[in-house]
C-alpha positions as a Python dict, from the first residue, in 0.01 Angstrom:
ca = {
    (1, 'X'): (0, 0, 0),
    (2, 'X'): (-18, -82, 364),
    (3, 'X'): (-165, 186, 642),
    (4, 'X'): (135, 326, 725),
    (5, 'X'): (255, 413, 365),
    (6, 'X'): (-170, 523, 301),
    (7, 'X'): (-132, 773, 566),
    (8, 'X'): (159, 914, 458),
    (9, 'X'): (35, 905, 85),
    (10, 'X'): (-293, 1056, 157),
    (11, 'X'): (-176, 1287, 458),
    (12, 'X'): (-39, 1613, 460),
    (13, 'X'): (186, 1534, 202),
    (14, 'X'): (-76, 1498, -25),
    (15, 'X'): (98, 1804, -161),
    (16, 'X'): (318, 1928, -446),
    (17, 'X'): (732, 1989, -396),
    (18, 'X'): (664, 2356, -461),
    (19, 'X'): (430, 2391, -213),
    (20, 'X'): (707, 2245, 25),
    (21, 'X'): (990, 2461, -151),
    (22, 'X'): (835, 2787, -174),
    (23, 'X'): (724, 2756, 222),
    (24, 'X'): (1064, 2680, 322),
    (25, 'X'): (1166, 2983, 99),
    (26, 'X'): (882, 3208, 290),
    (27, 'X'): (1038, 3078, 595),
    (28, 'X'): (1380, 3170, 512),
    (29, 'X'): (1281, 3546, 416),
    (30, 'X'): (1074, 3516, 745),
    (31, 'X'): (720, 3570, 600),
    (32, 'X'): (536, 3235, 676),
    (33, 'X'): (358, 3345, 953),
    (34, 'X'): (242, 3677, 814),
    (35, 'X'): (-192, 3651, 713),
    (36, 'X'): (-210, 3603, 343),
    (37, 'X'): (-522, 3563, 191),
    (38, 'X'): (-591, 3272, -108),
    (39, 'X'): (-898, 3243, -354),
    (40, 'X'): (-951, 2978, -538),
    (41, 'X'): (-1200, 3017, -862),
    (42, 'X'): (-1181, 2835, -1208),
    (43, 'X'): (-1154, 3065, -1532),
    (44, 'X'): (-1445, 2887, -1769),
    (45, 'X'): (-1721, 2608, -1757),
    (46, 'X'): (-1672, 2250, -1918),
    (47, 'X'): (-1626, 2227, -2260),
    (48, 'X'): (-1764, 1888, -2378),
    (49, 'X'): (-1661, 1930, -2740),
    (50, 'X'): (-1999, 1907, -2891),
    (51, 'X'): (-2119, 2066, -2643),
    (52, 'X'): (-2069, 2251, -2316),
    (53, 'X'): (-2181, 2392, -1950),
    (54, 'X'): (-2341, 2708, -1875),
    (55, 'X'): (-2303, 2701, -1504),
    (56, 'X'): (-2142, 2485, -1258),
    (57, 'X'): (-2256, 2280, -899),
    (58, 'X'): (-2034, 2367, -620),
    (59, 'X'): (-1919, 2109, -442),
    (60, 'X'): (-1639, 1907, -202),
    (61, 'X'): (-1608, 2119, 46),
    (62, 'X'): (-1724, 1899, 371),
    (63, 'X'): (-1434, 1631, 264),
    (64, 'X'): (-1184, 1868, 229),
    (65, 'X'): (-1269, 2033, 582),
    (66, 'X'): (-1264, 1675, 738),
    (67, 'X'): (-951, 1595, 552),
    (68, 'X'): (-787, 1930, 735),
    (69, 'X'): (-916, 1856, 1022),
    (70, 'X'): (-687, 1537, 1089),
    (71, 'X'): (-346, 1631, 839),
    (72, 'X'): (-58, 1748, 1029),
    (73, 'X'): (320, 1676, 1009),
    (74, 'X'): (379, 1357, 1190),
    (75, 'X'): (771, 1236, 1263),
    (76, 'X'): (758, 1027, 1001),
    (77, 'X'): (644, 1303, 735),
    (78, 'X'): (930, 1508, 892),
    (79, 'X'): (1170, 1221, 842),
    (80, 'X'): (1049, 1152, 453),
    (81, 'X'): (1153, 1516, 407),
    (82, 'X'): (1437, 1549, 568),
    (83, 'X'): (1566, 1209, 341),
    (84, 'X'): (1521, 1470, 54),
    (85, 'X'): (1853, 1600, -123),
    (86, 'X'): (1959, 1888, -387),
    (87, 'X'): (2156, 1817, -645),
    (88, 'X'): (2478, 1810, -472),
    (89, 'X'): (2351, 1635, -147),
    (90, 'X'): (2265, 1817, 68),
    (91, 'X'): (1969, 1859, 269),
    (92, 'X'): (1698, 1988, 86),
    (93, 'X'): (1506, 2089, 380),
    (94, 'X'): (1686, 2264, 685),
    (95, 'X'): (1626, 2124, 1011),
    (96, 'X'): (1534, 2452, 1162),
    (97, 'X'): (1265, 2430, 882),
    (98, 'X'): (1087, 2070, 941),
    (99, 'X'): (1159, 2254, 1289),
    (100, 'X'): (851, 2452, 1246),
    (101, 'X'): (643, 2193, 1068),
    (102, 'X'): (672, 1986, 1313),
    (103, 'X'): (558, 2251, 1591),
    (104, 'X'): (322, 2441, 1344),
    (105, 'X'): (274, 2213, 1029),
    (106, 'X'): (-125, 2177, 1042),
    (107, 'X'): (-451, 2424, 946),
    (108, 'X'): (-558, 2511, 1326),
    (109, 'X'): (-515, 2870, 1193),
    (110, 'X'): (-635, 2846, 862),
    (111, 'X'): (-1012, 3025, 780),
    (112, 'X'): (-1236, 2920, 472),
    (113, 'X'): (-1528, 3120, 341),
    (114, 'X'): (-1702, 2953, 31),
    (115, 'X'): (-1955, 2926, -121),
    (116, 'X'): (-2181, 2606, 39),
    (117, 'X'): (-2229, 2296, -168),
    (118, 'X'): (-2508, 2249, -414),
    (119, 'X'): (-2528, 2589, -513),
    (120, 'X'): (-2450, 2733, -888),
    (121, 'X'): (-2109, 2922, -973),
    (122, 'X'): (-1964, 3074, -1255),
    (123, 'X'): (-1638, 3199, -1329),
    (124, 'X'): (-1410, 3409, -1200),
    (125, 'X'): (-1604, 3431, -858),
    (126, 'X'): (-1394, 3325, -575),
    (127, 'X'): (-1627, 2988, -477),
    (128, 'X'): (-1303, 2935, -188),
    (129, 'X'): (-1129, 3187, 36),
    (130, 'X'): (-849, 3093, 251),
    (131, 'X'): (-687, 3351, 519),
    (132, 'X'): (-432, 3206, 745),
    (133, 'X'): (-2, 3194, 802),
    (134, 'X'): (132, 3245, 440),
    (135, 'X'): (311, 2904, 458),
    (136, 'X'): (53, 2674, 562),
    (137, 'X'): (-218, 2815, 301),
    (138, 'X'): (58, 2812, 48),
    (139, 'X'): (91, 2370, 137),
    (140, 'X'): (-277, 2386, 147),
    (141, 'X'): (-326, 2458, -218),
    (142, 'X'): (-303, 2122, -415),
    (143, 'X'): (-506, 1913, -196),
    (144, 'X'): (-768, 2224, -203),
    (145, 'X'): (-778, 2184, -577),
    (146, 'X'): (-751, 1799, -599),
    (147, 'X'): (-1120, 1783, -393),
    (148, 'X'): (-1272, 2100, -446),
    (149, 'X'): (-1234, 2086, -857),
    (150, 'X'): (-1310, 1697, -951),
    (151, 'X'): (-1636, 1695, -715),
    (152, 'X'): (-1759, 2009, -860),
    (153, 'X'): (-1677, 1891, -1227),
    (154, 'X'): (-1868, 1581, -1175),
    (155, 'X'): (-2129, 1756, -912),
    (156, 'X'): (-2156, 2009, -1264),
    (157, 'X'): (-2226, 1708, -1498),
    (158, 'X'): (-2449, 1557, -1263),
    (159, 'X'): (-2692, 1885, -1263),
    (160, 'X'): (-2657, 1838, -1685),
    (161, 'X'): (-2796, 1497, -1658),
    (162, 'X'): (-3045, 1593, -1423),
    (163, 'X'): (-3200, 1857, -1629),
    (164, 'X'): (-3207, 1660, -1994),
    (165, 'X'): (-3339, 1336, -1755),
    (166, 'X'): (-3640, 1583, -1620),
    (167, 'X'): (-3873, 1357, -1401),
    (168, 'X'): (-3699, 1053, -1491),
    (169, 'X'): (-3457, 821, -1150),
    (170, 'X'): (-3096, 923, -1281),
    (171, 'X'): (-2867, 585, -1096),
    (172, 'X'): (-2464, 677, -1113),
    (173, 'X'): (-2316, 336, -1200),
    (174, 'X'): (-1949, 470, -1239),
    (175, 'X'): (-1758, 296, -961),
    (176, 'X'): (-1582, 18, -1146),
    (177, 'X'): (-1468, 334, -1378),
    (178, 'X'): (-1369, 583, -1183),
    (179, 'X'): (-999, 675, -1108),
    (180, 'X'): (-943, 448, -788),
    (181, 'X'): (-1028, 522, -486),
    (182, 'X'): (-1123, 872, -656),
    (183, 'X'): (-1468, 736, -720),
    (184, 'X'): (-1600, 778, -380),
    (185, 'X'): (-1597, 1141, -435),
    (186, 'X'): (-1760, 1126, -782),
    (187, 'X'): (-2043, 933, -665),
    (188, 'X'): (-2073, 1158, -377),
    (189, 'X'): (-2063, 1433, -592),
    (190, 'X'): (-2336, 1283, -856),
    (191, 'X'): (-2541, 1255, -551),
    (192, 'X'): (-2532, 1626, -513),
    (193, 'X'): (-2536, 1724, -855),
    (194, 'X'): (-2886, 1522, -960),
    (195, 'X'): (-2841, 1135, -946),
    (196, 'X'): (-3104, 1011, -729),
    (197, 'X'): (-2892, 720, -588),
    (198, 'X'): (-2555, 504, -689),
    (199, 'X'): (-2476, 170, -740),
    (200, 'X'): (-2178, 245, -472),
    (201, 'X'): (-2261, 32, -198),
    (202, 'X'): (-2007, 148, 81),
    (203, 'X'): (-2084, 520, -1),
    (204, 'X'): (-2434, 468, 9),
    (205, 'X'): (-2483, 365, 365),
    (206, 'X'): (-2244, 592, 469),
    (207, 'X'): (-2446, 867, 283),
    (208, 'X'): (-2775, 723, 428),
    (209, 'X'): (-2920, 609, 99),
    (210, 'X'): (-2999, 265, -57),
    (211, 'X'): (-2778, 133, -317),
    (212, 'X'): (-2904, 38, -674),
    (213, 'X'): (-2826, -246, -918),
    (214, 'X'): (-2953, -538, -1088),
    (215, 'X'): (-2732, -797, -1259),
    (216, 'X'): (-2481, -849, -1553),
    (217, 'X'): (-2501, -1012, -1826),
    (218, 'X'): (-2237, -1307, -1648),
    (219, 'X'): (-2552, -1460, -1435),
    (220, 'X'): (-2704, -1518, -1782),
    (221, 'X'): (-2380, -1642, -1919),
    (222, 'X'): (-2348, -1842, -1607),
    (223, 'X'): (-2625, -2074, -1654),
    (224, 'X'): (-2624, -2088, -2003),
    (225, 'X'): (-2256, -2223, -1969),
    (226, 'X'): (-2408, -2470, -1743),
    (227, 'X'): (-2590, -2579, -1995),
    (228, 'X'): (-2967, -2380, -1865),
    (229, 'X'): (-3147, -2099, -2039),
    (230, 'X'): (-3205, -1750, -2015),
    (231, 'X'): (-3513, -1805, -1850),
    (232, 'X'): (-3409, -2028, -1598),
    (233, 'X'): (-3158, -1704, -1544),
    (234, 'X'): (-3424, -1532, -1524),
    (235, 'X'): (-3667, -1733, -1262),
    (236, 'X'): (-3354, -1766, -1000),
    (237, 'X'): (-3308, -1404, -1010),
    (238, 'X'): (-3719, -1383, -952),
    (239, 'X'): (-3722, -1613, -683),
    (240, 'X'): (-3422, -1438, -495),
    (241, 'X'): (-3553, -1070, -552),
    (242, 'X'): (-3946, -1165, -632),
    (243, 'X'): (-4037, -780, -455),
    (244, 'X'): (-3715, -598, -669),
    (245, 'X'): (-3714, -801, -956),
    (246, 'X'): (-3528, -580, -1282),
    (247, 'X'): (-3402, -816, -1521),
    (248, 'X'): (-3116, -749, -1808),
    (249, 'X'): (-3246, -866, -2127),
    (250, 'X'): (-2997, -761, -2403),
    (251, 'X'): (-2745, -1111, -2319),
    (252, 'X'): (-2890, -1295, -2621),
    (253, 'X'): (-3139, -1113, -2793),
    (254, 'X'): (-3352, -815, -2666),
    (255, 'X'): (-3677, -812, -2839),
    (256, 'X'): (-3682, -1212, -2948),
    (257, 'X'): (-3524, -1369, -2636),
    (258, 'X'): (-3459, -1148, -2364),
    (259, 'X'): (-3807, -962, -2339),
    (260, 'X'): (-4007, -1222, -2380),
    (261, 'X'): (-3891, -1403, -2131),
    (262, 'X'): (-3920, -1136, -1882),
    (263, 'X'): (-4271, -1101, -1961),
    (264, 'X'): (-4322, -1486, -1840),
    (265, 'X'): (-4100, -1471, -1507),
    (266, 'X'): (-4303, -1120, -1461),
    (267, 'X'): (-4645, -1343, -1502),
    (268, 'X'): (-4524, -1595, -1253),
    (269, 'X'): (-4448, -1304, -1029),
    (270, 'X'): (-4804, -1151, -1085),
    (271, 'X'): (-4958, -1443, -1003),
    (272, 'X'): (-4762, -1549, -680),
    (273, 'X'): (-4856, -1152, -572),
    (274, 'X'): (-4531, -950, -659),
    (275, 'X'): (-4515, -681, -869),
    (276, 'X'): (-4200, -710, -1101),
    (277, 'X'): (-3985, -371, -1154),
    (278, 'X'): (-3896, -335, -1532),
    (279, 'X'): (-3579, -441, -1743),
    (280, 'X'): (-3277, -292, -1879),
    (281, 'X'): (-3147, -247, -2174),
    (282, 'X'): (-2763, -208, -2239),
    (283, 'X'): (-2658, -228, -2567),
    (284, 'X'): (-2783, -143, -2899),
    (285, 'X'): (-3038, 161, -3030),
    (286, 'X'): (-3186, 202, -2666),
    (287, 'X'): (-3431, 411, -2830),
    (288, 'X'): (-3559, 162, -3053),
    (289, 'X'): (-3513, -93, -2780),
    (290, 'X'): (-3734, 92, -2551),
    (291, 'X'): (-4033, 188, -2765),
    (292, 'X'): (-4044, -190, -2859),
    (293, 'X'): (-4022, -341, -2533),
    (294, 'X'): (-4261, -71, -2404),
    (295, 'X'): (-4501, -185, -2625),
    (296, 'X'): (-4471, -554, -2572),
    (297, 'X'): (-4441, -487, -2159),
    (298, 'X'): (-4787, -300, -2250),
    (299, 'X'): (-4931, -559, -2448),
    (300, 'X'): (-4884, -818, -2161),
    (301, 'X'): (-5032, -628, -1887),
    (302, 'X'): (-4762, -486, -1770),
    (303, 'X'): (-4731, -121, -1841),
    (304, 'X'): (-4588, 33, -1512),
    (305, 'X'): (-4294, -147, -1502),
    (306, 'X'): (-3986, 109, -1549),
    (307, 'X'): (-3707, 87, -1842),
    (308, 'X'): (-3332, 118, -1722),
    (309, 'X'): (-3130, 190, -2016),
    (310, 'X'): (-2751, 228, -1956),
    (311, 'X'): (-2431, 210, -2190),
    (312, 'X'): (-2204, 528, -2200),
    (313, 'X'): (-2499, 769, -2138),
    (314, 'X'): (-2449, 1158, -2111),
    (315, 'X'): (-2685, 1462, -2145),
    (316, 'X'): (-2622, 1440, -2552),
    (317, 'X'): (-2682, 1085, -2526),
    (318, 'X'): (-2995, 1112, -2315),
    (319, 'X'): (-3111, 1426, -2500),
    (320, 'X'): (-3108, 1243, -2855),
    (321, 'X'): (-3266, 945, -2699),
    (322, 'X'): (-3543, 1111, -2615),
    (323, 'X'): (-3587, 1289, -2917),
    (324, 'X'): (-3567, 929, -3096),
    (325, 'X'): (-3830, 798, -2891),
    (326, 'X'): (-4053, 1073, -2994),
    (327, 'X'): (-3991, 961, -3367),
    (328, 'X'): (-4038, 559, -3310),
    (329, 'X'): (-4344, 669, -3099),
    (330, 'X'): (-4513, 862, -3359),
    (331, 'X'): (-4468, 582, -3665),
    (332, 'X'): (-4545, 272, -3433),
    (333, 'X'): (-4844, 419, -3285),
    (334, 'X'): (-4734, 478, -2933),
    (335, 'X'): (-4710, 735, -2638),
    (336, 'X'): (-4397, 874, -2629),
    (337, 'X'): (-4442, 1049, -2327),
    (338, 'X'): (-4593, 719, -2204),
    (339, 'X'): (-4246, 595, -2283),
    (340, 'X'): (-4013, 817, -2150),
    (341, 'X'): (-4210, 882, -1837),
    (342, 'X'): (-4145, 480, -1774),
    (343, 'X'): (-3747, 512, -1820),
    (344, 'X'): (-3467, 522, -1595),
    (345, 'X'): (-3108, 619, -1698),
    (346, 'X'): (-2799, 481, -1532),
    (347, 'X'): (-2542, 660, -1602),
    (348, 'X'): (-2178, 538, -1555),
    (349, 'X'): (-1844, 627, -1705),
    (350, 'X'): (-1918, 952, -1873),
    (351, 'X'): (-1987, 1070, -1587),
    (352, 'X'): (-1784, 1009, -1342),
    (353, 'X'): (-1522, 1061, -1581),
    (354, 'X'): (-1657, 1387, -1702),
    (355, 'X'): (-1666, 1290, -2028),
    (356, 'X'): (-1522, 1517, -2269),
    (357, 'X'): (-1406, 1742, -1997),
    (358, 'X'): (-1160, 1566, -1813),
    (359, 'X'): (-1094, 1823, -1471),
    (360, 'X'): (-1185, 2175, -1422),
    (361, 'X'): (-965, 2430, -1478),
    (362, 'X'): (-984, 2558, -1084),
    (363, 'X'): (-713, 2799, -955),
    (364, 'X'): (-570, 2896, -633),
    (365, 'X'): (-407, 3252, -648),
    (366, 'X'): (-217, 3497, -384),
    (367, 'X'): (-481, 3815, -376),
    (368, 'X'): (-383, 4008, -47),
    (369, 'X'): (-106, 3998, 215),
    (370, 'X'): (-94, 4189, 533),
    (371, 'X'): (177, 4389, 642),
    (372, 'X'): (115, 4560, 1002),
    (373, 'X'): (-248, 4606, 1017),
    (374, 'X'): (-297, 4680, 693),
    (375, 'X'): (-370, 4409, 391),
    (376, 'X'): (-203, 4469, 22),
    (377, 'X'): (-381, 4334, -283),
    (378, 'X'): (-172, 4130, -493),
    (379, 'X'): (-226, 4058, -858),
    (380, 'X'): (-146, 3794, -1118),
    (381, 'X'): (-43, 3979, -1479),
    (382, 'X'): (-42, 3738, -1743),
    (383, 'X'): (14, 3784, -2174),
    (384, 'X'): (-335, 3619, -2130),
    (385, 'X'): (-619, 3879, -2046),
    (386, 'X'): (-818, 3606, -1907),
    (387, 'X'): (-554, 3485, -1671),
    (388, 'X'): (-482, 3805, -1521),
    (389, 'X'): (-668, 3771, -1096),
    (390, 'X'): (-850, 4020, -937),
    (391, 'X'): (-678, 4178, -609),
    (392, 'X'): (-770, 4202, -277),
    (393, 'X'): (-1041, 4130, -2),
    (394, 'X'): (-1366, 4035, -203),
    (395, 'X'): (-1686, 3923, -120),
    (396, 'X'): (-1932, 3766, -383),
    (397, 'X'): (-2262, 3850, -453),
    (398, 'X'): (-2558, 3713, -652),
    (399, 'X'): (-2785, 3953, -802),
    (400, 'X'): (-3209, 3892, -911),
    (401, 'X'): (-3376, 4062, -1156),
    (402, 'X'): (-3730, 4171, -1145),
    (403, 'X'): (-3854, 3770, -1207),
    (404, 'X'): (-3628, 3671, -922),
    (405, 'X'): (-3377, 3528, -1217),
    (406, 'X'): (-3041, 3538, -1146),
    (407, 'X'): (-2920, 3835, -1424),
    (408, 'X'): (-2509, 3824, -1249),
    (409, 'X'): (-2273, 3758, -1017),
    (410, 'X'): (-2086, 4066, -901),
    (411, 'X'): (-1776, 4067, -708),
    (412, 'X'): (-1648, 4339, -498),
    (413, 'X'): (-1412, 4464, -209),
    (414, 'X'): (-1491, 4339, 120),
    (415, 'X'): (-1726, 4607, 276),
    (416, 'X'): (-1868, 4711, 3),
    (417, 'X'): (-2278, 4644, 8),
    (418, 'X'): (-2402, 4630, -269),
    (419, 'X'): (-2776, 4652, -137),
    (420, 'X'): (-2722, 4992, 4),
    (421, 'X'): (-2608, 5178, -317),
    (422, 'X'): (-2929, 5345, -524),
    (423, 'X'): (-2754, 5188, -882),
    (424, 'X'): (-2458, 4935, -879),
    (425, 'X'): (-2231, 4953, -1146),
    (426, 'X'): (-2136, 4637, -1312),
    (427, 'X'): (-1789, 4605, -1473),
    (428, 'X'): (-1657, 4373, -1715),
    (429, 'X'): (-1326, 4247, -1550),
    (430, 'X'): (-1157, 4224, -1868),
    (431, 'X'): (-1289, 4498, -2091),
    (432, 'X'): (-1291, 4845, -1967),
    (433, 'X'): (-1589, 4949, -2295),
    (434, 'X'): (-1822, 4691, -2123),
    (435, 'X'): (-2046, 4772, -1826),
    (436, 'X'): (-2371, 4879, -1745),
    (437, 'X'): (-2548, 5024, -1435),
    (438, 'X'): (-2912, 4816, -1240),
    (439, 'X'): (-3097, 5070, -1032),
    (440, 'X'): (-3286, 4880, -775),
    (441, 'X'): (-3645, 4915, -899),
    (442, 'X'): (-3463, 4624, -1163),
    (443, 'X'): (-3383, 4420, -924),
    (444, 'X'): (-3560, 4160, -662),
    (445, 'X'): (-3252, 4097, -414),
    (446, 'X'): (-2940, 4110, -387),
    (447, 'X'): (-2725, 3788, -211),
    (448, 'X'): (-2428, 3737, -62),
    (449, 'X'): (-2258, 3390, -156),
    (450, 'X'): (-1973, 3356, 56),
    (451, 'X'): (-2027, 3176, 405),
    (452, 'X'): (-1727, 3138, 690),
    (453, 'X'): (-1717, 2732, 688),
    (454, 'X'): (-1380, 2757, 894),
    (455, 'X'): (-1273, 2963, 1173),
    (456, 'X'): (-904, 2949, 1241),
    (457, 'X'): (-928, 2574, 1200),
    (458, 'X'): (-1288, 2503, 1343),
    (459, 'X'): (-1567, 2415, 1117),
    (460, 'X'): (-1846, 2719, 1196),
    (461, 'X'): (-2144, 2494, 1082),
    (462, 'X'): (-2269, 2144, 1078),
    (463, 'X'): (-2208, 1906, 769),
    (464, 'X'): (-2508, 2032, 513),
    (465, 'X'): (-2684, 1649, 418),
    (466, 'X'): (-2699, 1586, 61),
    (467, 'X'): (-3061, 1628, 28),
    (468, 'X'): (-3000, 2004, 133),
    (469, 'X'): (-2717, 2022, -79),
    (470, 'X'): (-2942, 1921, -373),
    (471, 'X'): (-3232, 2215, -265),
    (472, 'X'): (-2996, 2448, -294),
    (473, 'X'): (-2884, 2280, -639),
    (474, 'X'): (-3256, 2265, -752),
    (475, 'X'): (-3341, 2650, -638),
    (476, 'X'): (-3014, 2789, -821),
    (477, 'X'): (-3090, 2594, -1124),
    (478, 'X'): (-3477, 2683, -1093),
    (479, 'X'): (-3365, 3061, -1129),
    (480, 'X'): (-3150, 3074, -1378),
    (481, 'X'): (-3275, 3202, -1716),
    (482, 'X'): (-3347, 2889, -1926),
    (483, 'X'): (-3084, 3056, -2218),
    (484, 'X'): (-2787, 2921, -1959),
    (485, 'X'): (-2949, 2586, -1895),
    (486, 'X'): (-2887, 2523, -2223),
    (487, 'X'): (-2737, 2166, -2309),
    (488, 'X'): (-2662, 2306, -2605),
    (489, 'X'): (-2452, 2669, -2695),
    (490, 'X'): (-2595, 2817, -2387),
    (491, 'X'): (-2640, 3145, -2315),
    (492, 'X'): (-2313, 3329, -2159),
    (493, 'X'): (-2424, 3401, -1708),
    (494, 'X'): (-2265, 3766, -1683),
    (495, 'X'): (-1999, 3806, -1402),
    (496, 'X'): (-1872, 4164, -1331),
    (497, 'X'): (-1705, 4350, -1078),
    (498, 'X'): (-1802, 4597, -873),
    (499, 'X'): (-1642, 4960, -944),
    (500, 'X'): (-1426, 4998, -662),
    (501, 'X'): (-1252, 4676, -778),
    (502, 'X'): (-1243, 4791, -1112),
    (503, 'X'): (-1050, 5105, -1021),
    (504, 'X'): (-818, 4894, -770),
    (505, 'X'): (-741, 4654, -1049),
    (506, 'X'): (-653, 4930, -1311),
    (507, 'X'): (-454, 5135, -996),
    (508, 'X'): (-222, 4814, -953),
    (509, 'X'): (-134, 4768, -1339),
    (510, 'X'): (-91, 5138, -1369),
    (511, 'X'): (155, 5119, -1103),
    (512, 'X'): (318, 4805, -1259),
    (513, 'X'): (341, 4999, -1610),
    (514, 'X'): (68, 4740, -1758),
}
């Protein structure tokens, strides 16, 4: 695809047709310019299979401002449309139409609150609210999803990693992968969600951190094919790196060949004045692996060097591996937490693939349109309870028990303040027999989450680096109870509303006979 065809690909038709058909439609019934108000949200967490999430790691928001920031309708997007015909031939897209896209078609007057990057969500709070003309915010929809749901999907399974890893380097290996060109956000969003660095080189330095990596097993398979050894393999990579030196072991045999000779290119290091880094191991019982080559690294001297294992690793993965260790540990006579304190995982395809959870279930729904100077809620009724949006102007708050643990999220009609009411009410927004009432001698403070990022088109506040990103990802987790960390059947975060939007909620299906 050549630059032309890329920006038209990846420009402001990075869209759906019924984005494009139902803002024609608005503009035909003379409506696209009237305020309308968007959130976007996702229903439930990732379900793994054998296991699942009990919070999420907000995240994407900084491309998706940059990305607005240059899309507009160009003559040549205008012509690509207006080469689109009905059924019968004719012009799918009126003239007068691609009219205003041309003179209009960008988000100059679009606004975004959100909730910043890094931080926790859970569902059913808005984590994205757009205001602006109804057309334009109706376009703006798919590529709103596209960046804001994969990044915090992977951002989310980054944060799982991180916790089951605890102290341990966590590397993100998943570009070769990743889906195309896709994988620049994944890493980016690892980076947020726990991985201490990637093997992504371009993303890296334009991130501000180093890149990682070591070698395959084709230098090995290089020189043997020449007709060398392993540990000539070894030595060249030792003479070219002598200060970074991390050698793969597992190309022939891990504990009889691969090891081993390690352990002599690490002596020749030692004794020239380097310090050699560790190994890797990539294939077979890494938990085995690892307690045996910890105890021969120890054996020869060398018992700081680090352990990389890698090969389809996950939380599950990296959870059982360390309960494995424990075991081998324990019947050969050796430190487990010795071991594990040594290891480093890098992590690759299951994560930026979101293994077992393939894309996040986020939403972008109509909740409020102004007519005059007054805004009407607008509601989504669905034969699925759990489907059905809450209306209107919201704000989203965060809510601390005595411990300063988050106990809910609450979310409620812009205005309200929750912080000035003796007890607030929290409402189940599906089941009216569910709620229960905190009086503020329960509670530690009270937060609000959403933050203007865009003001009719202008980003309000700098780009957030991804080391504050990850604070706010490492507070949020830090104060959650450790039932929802969970890796395991966590424990179920409670989201309510507040009772004002309870009683608008039940006012508007009243009215519509639900």
């Amino acid at each position: 695809m050549n630059s032309v065809d890329q920006r038209t690909a990846e420009g402001i038709l990075f869209t759906d047709q019924y984005q494009l058909s139902m803002a024609q439609l608005y503009f035909r019934q003379g409506i696209h310019e009237r305020p309308a108000q968007f959130d976007h949200f996702f229903r439930r967490y990732p379900n793994y299979g054998m296991h699942e999430a009990g919070y999420c790691v907000n995240a994407g928001m900084e491309w998706l401002l940059d990305w607005m920031q240059d899309a507009r309708f160009r003559d040549e997007d205008i012509a690509h449309l207006r080469s689109q015909r009905t059924r019968t031939g004719g012009q799918m897209f009126g003239d007068d139409f691609l009219d205003y896209l041309r003179e209009q078609g960008d988000f100059s007057r679009i606004s975004i609150s959100a909730i910043p990057e890094g931080r926790v969500v859970h569902p059913n709070v808005p984590l994205t609210v757009v205001r602006g003309p109804l057309a334009m915010a109706q376009i703006l929809e798919t590529p709103l999803l596209n960046q804001l749901n994969y990044q915090t999907l992977i951002a989310t399974k980054a944060a799982r990693i991180r916790e089951v890893s605890r102290a341990a380097m966590v590397l993100e290996f998943g570009l070769r992968r990743g889906q195309d060109r896709g994988a620049n956000a994944g890493s980016r969003a690892a980076l947020i969600g726990g991985a201490d660095f990637t093997s992504n080189v371009g993303l890296s330095h334009v991130l501000g951190y180093p890149p990682k990596g070591t070698h395959a097993h084709a230098l090995v398979q290089v020189f043997l094919a020449l007709g060398n050894s392993e540990l000539e393999a070894f030595r060249a990579y030792a003479e070219s790196y002598p200060d970074d030196c991390l050698l793969l072991v597992d190309t022939i045999n891990t504990l009889e060949s691969g090891v081993p000779n390690a352990i002599r290119v690490f002596e020749e290091l030692r004794a020239a004045g380097h310090a050699p880094m560790g190994i890797r191991l990539d294939s077979g019982d890494l938990a085995y692996l690892a307690v045996q080559s910890a105890r021969m690294l120890d054996a020869a001297g060398f018992p700081d060097t680090s352990i990389v294992l890698s090969n389809d690793l996950d939380e599950l993965a990296i959870w059982q591996i360390q309960s494995q260790i424990a075991d081998e540990a324990r019947r050969h006579g050796v430190d487990a937490d010795a071991v594990i304190h040594r290891l480093i995982y890098g992590v690759g395809t299951r994560l930026v693939t979101s293994h077992g959870e393939g894309a996040l279930g986020g939403v972008y729904k109509l909740v409020a349109l102004q007519e005059g100077d007054t805004w009407r809620p607008a509601i989504k009724i669905a034969d699925s309870p759990n489907k059905m949006t809450n209306p209107g102007l919201k704000q989203a708050w965060r809510i601390y028990d005595q411990r300063g643990q988050a106990t809910a999220d609450l979310v409620t009609l812009e205005g309200e303040d929750p912080r000035q009411e003796e007890q607030i009410i929290l409402r189940h927004p599906g089941d009216h027999s569910r709620h229960r009432a905190l009086h503020q001698n329960e509670i530690s403070a009270v937060e609000p989450l959403l933050v203007e990022m865009l003001r009719v088109g202008r980003p309000t506040l700098p780009a957030p680096t991804i080391e504050a990103m990850r604070q706010l990802r490492r507070a949020d987790v830090d104060r959650l109870d450790t039932g929802v960390r969970r890796i395991m059947t966590p424990h179920i975060y409670h989201v309510s509303l507040s009772q004002q939007l309870w009683n608008l909620k039940q006012q508007l299906l009243s009215e519509m006979g639900v």
